[in-house]
N, C-alpha and C positions, 0 to 999 in steps of 0.2 A: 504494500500500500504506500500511499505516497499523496503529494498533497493536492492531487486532480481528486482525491477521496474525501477530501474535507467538505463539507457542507459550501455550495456557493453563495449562500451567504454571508460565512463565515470570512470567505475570500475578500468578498466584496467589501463588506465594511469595516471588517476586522484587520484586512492586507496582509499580505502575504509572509513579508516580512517580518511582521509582529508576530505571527504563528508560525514562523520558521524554529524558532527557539523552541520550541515545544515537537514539533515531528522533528527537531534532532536528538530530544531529549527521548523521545518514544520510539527513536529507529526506526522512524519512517512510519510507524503507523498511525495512523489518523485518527482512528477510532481511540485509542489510547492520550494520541495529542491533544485530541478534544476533551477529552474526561483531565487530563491534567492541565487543561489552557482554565477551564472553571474553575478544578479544584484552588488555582494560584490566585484564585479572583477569591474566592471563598476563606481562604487562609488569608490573604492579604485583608479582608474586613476584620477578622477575627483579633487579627494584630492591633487595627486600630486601638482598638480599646486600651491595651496596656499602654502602648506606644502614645497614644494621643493624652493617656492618665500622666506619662513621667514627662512629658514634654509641658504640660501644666503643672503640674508639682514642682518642678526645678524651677520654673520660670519666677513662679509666687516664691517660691523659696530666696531666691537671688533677690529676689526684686525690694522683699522685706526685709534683708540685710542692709541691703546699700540705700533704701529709706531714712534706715533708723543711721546709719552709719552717717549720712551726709544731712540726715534733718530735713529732709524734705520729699515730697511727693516723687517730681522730675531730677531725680539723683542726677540722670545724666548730664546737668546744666553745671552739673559741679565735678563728676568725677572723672578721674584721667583717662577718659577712650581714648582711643585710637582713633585716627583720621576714617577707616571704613567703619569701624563701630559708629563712630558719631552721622555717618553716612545711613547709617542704616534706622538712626532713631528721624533726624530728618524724612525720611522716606516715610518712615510710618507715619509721622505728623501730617505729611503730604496727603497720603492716605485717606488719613480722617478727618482733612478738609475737604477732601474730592465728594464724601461721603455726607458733607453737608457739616463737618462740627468747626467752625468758625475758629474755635477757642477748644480742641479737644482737652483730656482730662490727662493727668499722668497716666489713669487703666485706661483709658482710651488707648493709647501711646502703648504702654505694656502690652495689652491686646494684640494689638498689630506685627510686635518686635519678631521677628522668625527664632525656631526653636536654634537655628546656625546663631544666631544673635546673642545667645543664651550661651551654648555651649562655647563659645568664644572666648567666653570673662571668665573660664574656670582653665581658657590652654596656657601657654607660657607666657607669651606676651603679659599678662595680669597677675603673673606670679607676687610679684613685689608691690605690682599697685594697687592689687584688689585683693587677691590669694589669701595671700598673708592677713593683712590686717583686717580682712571681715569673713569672706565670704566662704572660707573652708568651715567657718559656725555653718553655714546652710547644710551639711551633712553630719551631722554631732555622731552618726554611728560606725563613722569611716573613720579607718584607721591606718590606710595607704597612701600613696605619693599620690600628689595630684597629677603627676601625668598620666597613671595611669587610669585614674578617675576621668582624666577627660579623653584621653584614649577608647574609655567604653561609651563613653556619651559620644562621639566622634561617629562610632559603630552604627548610633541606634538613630543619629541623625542618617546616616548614611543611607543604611535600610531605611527610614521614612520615607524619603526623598523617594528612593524607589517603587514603595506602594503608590505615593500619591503620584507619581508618572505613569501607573501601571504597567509596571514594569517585571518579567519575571524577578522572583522569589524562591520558585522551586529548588533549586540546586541549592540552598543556602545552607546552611545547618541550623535550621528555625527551631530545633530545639533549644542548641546552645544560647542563638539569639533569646530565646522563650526563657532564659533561665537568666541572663546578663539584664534585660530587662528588670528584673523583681531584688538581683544584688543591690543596682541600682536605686529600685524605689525603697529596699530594705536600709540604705544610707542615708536618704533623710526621713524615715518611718517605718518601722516593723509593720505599726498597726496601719499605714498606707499602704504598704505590700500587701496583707491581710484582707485590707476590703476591697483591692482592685481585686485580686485574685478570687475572692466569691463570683466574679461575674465575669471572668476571662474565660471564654471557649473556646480557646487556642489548641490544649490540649487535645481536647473533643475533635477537633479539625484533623490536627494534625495523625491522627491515629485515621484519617481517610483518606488519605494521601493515595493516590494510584502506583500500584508496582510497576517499577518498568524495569524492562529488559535489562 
């Protein structure tokens, strides 16, 4: 089989090339491409949920340090960014004029900030200016270097990026992703990991996963 077997519709709106990745992963068969071109679509929701819970958890985390730390709402009007960080809160303000808010709010602003925006204040560049004197409080349960704290956050931006492009997933080892995900939420919150994980059906998914050859 081969990909004249695929569904034409499939061909047609889906393109060819984006289901190429799956009949190579099925070895050419269709019928199995197809059952795993879904399944990635179905596991790629299921991720949302943890993925989209640490990607707000950290944000509000960070974001309540460097509040209290600088004394104010819009920290970033006071703290040492970098030339693209401070690019990237402009942009969100832009944002939320386009949107109609004349005068957005600092959560307004927070709202907008990308989870890359996020994971940024915690890589080296901010070691000294942020690192240090506040923002390693935002994980009171971690007990390792921050590189490699932002190394896994790095990860988990990485795999987002690629759900929201939809983009295969399947080759990944979405286990270990499924497990680095919950270290992480377990470092600013035991009982945060606790109550995402009552409602995460990642597990569930991933034990449906299509065999392939």
């Amino acid at each position: 089989m081969d990909d004249a077997d695929l569904p034409t519709w499939m061909r047609d709106f889906f393109s060819l090339p984006r289901l190429e990745p799956y009949l190579g992963a099925a070895k050419a068969d269709a019928s199995l491409a197809v059952a795993l071109y879904w399944w990635n679509i179905k596991v790629s929701q299921a991720f949302y949920l943890p993925l989209g819970r640490l990607e707000v958890a950290v944000r509000n985390a960070l974001h309540t340090r460097l509040r209290a730390r600088y004394e104010r709402a819009d920290w970033w009007a006071a703290a040492p960014l970098t030339e693209n960080s401070s690019r990237l809160v402009e942009q969100a303000r832009s944002k939320c004029a386009r949107r109609g808010r004349r005068q957005p709010s600092a959560d307004d602003v927070v709202a907008q900030l990308s989870f890359g925006f996020w994971v940024a204040l915690i890589s080296t560049v901010y070691d000294r200016r942020l690192w240090v004197p506040t923002l390693h409080r935002s994980f009171p349960y971690y007990s390792g270097q921050r590189g490699q704290l932002h190394q896994s956050f790095e990860t988990m931006r990485l795999l987002r990026n690629r759900i929201g492009h939809q983009e295969p997933i399947h080759h990944r080892d979405l286990a270990a992703d499924h497990a680095k995900i919950y270290r992480l939420l377990d470092c600013l919150s035991p009982e945060l990991a606790i109550g995402v994980r009552l409602r995460d059906e990642v597990p569930a998914v991933l034990a449906e996963r299509p065999v392939l050859p």
